[in-house]
BAVEX-392202 format. One record per residue (C-alpha): residue in three letters; z, y, x. Coordinates in steps of 0.25 Angstrom, whole numbers, plus 5000, padded with zeros to 4 digits. Example, Ala and Ser with C-alpha at 12.3 -4.5 7.8 and 13.67 -1.06 7.14 Angstrom:
# residues 2
{node 'ALA', {5031, 4982, 5049}},
{node 'SER', {5029, 4996, 5055}},
END
This chain:
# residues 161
{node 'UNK', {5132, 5001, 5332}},
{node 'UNK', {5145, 5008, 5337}},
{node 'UNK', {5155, 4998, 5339}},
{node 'UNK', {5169, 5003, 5340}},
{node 'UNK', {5185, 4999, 5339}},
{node 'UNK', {5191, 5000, 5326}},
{node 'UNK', {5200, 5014, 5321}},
{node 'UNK', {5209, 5018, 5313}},
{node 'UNK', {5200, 5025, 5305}},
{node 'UNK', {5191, 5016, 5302}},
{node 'UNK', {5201, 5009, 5293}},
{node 'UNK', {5194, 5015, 5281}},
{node 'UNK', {5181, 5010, 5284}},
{node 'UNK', {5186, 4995, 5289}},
{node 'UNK', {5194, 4993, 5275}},
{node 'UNK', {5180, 4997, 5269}},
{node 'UNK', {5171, 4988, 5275}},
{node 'UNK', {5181, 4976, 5275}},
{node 'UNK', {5183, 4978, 5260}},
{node 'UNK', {5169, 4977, 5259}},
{node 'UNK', {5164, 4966, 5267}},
{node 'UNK', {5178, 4957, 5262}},
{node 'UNK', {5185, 4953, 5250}},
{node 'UNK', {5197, 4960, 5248}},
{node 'UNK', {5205, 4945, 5252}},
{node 'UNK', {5197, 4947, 5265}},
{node 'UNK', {5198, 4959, 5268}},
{node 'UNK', {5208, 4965, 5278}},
{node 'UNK', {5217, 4974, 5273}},
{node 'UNK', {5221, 4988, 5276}},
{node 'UNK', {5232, 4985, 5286}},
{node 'UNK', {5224, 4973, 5292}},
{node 'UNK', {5215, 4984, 5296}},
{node 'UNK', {5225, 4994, 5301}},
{node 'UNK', {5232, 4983, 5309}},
{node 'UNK', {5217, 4976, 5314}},
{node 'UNK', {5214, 4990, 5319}},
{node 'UNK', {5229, 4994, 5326}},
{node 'UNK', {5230, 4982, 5332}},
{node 'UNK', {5215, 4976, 5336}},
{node 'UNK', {5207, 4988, 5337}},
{node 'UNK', {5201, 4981, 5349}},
{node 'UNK', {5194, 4971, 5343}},
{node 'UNK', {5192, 4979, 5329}},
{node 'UNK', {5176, 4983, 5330}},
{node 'UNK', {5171, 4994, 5322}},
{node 'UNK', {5154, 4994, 5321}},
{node 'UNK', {5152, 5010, 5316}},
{node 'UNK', {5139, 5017, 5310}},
{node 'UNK', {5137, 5031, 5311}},
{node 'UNK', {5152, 5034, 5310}},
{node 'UNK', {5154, 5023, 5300}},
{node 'UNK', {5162, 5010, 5300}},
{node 'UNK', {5151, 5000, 5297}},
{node 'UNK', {5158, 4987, 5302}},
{node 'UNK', {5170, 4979, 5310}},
{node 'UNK', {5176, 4967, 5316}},
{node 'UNK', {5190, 4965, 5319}},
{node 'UNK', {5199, 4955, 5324}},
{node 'UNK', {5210, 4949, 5333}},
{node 'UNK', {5211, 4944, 5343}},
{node 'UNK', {5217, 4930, 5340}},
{node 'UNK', {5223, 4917, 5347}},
{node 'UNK', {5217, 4905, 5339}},
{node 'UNK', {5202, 4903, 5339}},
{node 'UNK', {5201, 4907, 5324}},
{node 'UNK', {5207, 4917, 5314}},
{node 'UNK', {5220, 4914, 5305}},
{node 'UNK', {5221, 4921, 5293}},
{node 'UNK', {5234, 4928, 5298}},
{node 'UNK', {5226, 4936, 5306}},
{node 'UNK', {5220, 4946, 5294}},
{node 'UNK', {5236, 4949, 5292}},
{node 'UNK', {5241, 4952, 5305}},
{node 'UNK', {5234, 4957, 5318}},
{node 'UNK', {5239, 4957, 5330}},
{node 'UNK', {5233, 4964, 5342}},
{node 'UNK', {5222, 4957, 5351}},
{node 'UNK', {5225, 4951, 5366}},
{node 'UNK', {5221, 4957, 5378}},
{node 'UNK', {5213, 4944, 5382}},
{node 'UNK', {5209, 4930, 5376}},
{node 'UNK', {5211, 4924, 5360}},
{node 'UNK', {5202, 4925, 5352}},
{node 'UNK', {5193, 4936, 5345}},
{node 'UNK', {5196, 4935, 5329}},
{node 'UNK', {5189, 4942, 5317}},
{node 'UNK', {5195, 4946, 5306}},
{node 'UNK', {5186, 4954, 5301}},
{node 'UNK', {5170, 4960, 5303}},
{node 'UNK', {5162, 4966, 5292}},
{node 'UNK', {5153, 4978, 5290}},
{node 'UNK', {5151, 4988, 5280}},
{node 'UNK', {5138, 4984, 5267}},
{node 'UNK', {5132, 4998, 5273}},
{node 'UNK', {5129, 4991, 5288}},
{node 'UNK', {5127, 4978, 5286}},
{node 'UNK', {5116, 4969, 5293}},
{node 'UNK', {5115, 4978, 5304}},
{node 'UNK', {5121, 4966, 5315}},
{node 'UNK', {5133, 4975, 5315}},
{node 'UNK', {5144, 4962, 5311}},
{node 'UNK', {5136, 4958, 5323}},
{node 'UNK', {5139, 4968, 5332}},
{node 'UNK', {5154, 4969, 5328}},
{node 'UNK', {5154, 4954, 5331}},
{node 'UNK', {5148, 4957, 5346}},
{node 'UNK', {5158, 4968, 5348}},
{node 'UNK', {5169, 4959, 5346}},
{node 'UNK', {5164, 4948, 5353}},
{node 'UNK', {5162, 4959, 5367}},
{node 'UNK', {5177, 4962, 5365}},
{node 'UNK', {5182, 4949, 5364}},
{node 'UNK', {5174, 4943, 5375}},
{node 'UNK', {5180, 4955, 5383}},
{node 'UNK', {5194, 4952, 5379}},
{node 'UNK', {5192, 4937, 5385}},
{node 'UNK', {5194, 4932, 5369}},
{node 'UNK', {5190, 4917, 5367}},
{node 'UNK', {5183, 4917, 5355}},
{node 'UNK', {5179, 4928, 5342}},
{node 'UNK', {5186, 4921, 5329}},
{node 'UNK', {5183, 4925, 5314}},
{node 'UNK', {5183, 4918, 5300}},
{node 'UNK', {5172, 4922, 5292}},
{node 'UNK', {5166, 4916, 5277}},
{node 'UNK', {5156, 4906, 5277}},
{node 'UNK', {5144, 4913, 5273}},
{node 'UNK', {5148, 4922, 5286}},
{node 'UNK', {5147, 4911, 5296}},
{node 'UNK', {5131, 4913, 5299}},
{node 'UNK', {5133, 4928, 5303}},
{node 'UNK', {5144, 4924, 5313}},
{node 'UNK', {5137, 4913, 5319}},
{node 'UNK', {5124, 4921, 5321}},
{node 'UNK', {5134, 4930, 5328}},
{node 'UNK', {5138, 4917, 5337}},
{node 'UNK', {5151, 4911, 5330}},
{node 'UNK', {5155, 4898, 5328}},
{node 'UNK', {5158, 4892, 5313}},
{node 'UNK', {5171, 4884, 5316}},
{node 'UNK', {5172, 4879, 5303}},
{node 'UNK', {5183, 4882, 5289}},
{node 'UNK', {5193, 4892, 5294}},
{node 'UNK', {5209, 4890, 5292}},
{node 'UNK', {5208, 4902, 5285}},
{node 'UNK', {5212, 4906, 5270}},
{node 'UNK', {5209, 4922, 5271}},
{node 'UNK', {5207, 4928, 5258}},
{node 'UNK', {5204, 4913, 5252}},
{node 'UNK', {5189, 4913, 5259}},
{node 'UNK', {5183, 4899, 5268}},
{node 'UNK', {5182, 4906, 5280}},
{node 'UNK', {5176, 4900, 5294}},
{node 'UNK', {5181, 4901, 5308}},
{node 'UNK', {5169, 4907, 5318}},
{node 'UNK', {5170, 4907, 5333}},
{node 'UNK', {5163, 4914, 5344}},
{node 'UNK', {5169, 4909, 5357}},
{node 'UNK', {5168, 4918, 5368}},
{node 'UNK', {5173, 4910, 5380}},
END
């Protein structure tokens, strides 16, 4: 599975999959993704598939343990060292689905953080995701604060140190 940072030209193919896998509440917009991809391409993982964009994780890197919902309006670019590891998004197109590749994604991302020194990987996901996460080793920590696009979310955890 080619594992690669994110580019300028996938923009197309983000917005595609993102529409696809969220509501259009959720989903980051246009210029999330262009300011996600200028200003954390480091931590933007692209998974491709004979040329084509089959899945993503992105995220900043963040000072709190867990996501605010400020977050999916501005992003800022990531410390060299330390914070935490958020996710703002993952998803992966219908086509490649239950091949393990949100998995690897998830795996990529943790490499680089451990690297970076970064304390924890911190994401919000909906309830009935919570299983998939923990097989993948997070920790359910309970309601999130958040009010993103008007869904119960839940804070997961993986510490790292």
């Amino acid at each position: 599975m080619p594992i690669r940072n994110v580019q300028q030209t996938d923009l197309p193919s983000l917005l595609e999959i993102e529409n696809i896998a969220f509501t259009p509440a959720e989903a980051a917009t246009k210029e999330a993704f262009i300011n996600r991809i200028r200003t954390i391409s480091d931590t933007f993982i692209i998974n491709e598939e004979n040329g084509v964009v089959a899945g993503y994780v992105n995220g900043p890197v963040i000072s709190a343990p867990f996501i605010t919902d400020d977050l999916f309006e501005t992003t800022v670019s990531n410390p060299p060292k330390g914070g935490h590891q958020s996710i703002l998004g993952i998803a992966v197109h219908p086509n490649y689905q239950q091949k393990g590749i949100a998995s690897v994604l998830l795996q990529e991302l943790e490499k680089i953080a451990a690297k970076n020194e970064r304390l924890s990987i911190t994401l919000t996901c909906r309830k009935e995701l919570i299983p998939f996460y923990e097989k993948n080793g997070y920790q359910n920590q309970g309601i999130a604060d958040s009010h993103h696009a008007g869904v119960q979310w839940f804070n997961m955890n993986k510490l790292l140190k």
